[in-house]
N, C-alpha and C positions, 0 to 999 in steps of 0.2 A: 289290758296290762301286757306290757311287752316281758318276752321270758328274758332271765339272764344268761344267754347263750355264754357268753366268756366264761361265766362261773362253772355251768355244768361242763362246758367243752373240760377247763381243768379238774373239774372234779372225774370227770371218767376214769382216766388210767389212775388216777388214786383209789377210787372205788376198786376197781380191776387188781391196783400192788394188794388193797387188805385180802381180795379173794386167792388170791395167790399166795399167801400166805397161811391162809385158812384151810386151804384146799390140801389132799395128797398130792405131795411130789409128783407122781402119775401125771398128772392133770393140769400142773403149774405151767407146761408150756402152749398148750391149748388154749388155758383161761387169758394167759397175758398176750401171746396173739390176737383172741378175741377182743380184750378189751383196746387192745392199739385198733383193731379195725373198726371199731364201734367209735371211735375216738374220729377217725379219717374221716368216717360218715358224718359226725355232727358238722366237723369243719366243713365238707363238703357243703352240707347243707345252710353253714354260717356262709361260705362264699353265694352259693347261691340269691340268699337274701342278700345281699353287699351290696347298695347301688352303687354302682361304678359312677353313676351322671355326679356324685359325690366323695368321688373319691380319696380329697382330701381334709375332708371332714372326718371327724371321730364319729364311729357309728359302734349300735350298741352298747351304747355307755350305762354301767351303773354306778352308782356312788351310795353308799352308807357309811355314816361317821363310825370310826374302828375306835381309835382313842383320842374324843372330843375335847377334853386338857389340853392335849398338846398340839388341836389342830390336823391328825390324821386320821384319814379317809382310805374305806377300800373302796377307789375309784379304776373302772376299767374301760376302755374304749380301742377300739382300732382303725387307721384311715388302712389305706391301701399299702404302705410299708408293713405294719406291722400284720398287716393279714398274710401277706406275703411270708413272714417269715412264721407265723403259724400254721400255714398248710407245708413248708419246709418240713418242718419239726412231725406234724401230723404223717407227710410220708415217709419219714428215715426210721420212725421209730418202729411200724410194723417189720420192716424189711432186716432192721438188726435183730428184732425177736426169732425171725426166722433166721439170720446168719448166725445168733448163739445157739441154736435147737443142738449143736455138739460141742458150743465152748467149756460148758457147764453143764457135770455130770448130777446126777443122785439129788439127795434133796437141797445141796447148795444152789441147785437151778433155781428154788423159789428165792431165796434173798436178791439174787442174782439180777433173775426180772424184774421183781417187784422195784427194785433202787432202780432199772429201768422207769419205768413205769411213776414214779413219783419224780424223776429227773422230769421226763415230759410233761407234768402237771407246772414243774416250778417253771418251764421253758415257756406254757403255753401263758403262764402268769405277768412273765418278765417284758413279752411282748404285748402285753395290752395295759400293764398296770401305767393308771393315769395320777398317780400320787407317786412324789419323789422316792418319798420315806416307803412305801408301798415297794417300789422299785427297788430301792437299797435293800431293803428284807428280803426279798424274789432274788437278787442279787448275788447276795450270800450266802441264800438257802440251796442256791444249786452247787456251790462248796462238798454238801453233805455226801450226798448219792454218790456222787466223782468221785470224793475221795476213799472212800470204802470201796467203788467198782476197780479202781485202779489199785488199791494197797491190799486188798481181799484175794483178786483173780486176775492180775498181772501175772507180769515175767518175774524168773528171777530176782529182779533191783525193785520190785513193784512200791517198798516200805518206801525207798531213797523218792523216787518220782513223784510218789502222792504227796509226803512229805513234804517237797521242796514244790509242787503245784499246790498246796496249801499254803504255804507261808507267804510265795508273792503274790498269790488273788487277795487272800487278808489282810498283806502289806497294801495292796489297794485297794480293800474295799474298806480299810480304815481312814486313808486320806479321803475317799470319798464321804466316809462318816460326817467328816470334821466339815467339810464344806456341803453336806447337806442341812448341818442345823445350823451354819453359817445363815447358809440362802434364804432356812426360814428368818431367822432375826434382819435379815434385809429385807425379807417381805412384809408382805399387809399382816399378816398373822390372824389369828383368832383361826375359827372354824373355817376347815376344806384351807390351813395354810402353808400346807404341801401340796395343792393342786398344782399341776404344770401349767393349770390354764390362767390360774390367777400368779405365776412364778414369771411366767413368760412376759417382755416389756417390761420390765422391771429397770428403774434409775435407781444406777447403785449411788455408795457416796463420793467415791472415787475411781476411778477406771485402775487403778492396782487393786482394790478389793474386786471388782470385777474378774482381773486376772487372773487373781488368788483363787476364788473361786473356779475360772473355768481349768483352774490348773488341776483342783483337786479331782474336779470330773473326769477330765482327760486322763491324766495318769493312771485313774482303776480301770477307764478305758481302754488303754494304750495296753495295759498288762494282761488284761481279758484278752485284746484283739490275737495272738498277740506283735506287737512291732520292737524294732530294735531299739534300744538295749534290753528291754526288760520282756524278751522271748523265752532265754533260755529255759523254760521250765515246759518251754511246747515238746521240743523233742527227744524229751528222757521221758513226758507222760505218756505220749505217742508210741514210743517204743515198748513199753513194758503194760501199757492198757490191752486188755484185749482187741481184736480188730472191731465189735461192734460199739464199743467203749468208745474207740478212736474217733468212731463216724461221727458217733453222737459230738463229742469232746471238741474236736475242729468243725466238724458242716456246720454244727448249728450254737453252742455255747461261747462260743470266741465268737460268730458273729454279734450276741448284746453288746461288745465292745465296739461294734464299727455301727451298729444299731443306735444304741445311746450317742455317739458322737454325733450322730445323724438329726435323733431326736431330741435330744435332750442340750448337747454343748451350742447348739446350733442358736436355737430359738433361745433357750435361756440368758445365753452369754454374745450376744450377736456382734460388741463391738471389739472385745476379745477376742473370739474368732477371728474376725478380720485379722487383730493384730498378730497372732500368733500362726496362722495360715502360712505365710512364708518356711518359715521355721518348719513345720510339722509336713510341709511336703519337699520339704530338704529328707528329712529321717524317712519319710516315704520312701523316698528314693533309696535311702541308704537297706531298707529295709527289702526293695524289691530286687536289688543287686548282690546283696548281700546272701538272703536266701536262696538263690538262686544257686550263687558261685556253692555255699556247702555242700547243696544240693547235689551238684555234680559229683564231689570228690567223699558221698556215703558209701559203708558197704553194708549198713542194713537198712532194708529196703522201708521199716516204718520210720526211722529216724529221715529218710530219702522224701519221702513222702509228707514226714512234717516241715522239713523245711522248705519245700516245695511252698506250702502252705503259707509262710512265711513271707516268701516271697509275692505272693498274690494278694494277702492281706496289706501288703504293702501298696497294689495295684488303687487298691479300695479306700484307705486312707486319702490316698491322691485326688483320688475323682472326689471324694464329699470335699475335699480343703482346697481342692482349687473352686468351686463355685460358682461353677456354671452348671445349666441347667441340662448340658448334655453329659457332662462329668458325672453327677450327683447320680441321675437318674442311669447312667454307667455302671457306680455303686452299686445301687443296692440290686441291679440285674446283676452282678456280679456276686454277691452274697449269695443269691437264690443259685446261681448256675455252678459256684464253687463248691456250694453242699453238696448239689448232685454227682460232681465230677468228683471230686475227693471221696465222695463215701463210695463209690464204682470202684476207685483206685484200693481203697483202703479194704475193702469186700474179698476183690478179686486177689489181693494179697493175703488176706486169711485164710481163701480156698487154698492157695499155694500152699502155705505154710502150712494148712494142715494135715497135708501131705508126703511135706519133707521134714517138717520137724522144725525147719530152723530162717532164719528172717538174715542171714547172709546173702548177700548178691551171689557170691561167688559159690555158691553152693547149688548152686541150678546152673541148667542149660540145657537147650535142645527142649525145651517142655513144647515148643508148637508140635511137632512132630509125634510124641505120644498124645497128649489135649491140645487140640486146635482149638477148641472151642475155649477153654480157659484163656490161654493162651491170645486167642481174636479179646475175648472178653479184655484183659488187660490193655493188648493194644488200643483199644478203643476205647478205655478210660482214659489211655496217657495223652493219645492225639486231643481228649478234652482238653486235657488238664494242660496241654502246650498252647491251646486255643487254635485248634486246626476251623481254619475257612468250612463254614458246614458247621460247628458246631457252635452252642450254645455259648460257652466262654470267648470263643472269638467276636461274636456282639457285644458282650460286656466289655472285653481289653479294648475293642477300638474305639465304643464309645468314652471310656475312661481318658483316654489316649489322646484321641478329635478333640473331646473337650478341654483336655487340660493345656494343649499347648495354646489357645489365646491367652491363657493368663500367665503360666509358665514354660513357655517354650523349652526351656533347657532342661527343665524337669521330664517334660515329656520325651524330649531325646535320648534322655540318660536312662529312662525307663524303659525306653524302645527297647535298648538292648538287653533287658531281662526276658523278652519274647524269644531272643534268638541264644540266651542260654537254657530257656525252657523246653526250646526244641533237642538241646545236648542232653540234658540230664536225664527225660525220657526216652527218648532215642535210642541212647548205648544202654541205660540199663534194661532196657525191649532186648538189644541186641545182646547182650549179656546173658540174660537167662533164659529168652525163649528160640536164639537161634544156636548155631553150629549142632554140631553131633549129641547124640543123645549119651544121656551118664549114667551113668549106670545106677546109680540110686533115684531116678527118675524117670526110667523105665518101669512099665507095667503100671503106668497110674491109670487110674479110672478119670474117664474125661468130665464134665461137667453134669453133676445131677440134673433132675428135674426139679429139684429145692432151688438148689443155687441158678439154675436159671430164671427161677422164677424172681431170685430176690436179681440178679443184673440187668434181666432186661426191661424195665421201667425203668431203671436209673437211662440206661443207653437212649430207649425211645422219649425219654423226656430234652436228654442233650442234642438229639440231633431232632427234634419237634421246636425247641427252642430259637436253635440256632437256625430252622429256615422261617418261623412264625413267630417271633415275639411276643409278636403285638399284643396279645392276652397279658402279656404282666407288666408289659412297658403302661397298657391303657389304667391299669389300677396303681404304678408305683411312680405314674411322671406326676399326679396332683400334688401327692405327700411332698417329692422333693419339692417343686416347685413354693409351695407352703412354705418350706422352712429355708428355702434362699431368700423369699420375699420378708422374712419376719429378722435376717440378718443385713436385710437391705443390701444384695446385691445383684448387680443385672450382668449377662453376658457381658464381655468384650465387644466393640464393634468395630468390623476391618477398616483399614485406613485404606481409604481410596483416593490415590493419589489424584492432582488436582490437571483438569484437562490442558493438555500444550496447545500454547498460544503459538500464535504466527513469528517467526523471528526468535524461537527458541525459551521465549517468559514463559512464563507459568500465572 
């Protein structure tokens, strides 16, 4: 009998929140440490088992009927995307335990981790559950932990942000309601009738209920990812989350929205997609230009950094809706490489901050000079995060990039130039706070612990291992995409080769 590795992998750091809350304050940062690393090891050892020769098969799967009435299942499986985005989650969650070990004093440390620690469980859940309604619960569930880590141990405006990130995730996870028990009464129904597997190929009655439906997906997705119009709630949360709240919040919770468009609107809705493709890598665009420009003209450096995000997520959008097989597979190596890169940025930002107090640009300067080594640290998230040659994100933008313009050439050009404001926005704000003369409230800082290096350099050695070796995640995440272009029925573009000149000028 094969174990339930998905279940217990989520069950660990749930086990781990109740010990931490059991336990004395003392010992609460210890225990939740522990159990994130104990957590890393299962994955480890889930990947390990993973045939790759299979990788776009669901593997590990279980299924038991949950609530047999209405046809749901707790079914779990992963091919090679969603593995991918569960050893994500496995590695950011130890590294922000160790970056809170000073965000959170006294005994509020234990609530603190523990809503850690149960956020990773719902994460590890959302990314393997194989039943819609499974998903939509997983979905919503990770609502909870967010918004208590943001409205608890925020900034100042922490009530406003959590507040106003509650209302538009709700606002879309209730269209998604409405078009999840849509999809069942379009299906076969009876028992396992929110399986994806029996959702999938499905003949609707009309190609507008088809729409209808992949609309109400998209939308909770669009507002998860998140893209433009329905962003603004990224970078008021961003700002007032703490910084390992943040990691968590952008690396890896806003990807289930570019995850499920991947997984779920793709295969489910395949003729819809096509038709709505156009459109949504119009707002791509808008959305990669868009963030970008903010980006430049922030003076605090987490709102800087969300929009940053913003714009990349926009990057992501593009490659799965344009539809090739270089695009797609572009994606989701960009998911994986943008968690790394943003959580480094977002890290290296809270060391600063907790040093000067305050998340103004203008409030720093000259920091290479007293912390080089913080200082280098930052540089070397931001060259990620602009996609420097050599690094990890620059594989993903040029694959994203290559692929999209056989299908949309002008999309891709217009996105080009979100590369060359990506280089403005972290460039001067580099030059802003870590060069000219030193300030005088910036002097005398202590340079980079042995903690904090410990939590930046695996983000670093993974960005720059990435961006010269792929191949480890390209070999587990090209089946999945491929899978779900062929279940939307669509093939690369093929170049036009003009036809050979004849003698006398014909053709």
């Amino acid at each position: 009998m094969d174990l339930p590795w998905l279940t217990g992998i989520g069950a660990l750091p749930l086990l781990g929140a109740l010990a931490v809350r059991a336990l004395p304050a003392s010992r609460s940062r210890a225990v939740a440490l522990l159990s994130s690393l104990v957590t890393l090891g299962a994955v480890v050892a889930l990947v390990v088992r993973f045939d790759t020769t299979r990788a776009g098969d669901y593997q590990f799967e279980e299924r038991y009927s949950w609530i047999p009435s209405f046809g749901i299942s707790y079914a779990l499986g992963v091919d090679g995307v969603g593995l991918t985005m569960i050893v994500l989650s496995a590695v950011l969650v130890p590294l922000c335990v160790l970056a809170a070990w000073r965000e959170v004093e006294g005994a509020r440390a234990r609530n603190y981790l523990a809503l850690i620690l149960v956020l990773e469980t719902f994460m590890v859940g959302v990314f393997a559950a194989r039943d819609v309604f499974l998903f939509y619960v997983l979905f919503e569930a990770m609502l909870i932990p967010v918004y208590f880590l943001i409205g608890v141990y925020g900034g100042p405006h922490r009530r406003y942000a959590a507040v106003k990130f509650l209302i538009y995730s709700l606002l879309g996870g209730l269209v998604m309601l409405v078009a999840v028990i849509a999809l069942y009464v379009e299906g076969p129904g009876g028992s396992g009738g929110f399986l994806t597997s029996r959702l999938t190929g499905l003949t609707f009655g009309s190609e507008v209920t088809e729409r209808l439906l992949f609309f109400g997906f998209f939308f909770a997705f669009a507002v998860k990812a998140p893209m433009w119009p329905v962003h603004t709630w990224l970078p008021d949360a961003a700002a007032e989350a703490p910084p390992s709240v943040a990691v968590l919040l952008v690396g890896v919770l806003d990807k289930v929205g570019t995850f499920g468009m991947l997984t779920l609107c793709l295969p489910l809705f395949p003729d819809a997609t096509k038709w709505a493709a156009p459109g949504i890598a119009v707002l791509a665009v808008v959305s990669v230009l868009y963030g970008a420009l903010l980006a430049i003209g922030q003076s605090d450096l987490m709102r800087l950094i969300a929009y940053t995000s913003i714009s990349h997520f926009g990057f992501i959008v593009l490659g799965i809706f344009a539809l090739t097989s270089t695009s797609t597979t572009g994606s989701v190596l960009y998911m994986v490489n943008h968690g790394l890169s943003t959580a480094a940025l977002f890290l290296v930002a809270g060391m600063l901050m907790a040093r000067r107090g305050s998340q103004r640009i203008e409030d720093y300067g000259g920091v290479q000079r007293g912390t080089p080594l913080l200082a280098g640290a930052f540089l070397l998230a931001g060259l990620a995060t602009l996609a420097l040659p050599g690094m990890s994100t620059f594989v993903s933008e040029i694959l994203v990039l290559v692929g999209t313009f056989p299908r949309y050439p002008a999309a891709a050009v217009a996105a080009t130039v979100g590369v060359v404001l990506a280089a403005l926005y972290i460039l001067l704000t580099y030059q802003r706070m870590c060069t000219g003369p030193v300030r005088e409230h910036t002097s005398g800082w202590r340079d980079m612990s042995f903690r904090e290096a410990v939590i930046v350099a695996p983000l670093i050695a993974a960005l720059v291992g990435l961006g010269v070796y792929p191949k480890p995640v390209l070999d587990v995440v090209v089946p999945g995409t491929d899978r779900a272009r062929t279940q939307v029925q669509t093939w690369d573009p093929q170049p036009e080769v003009p036809a050979p000149q004849q003698p006398g000028g014909s053709r």
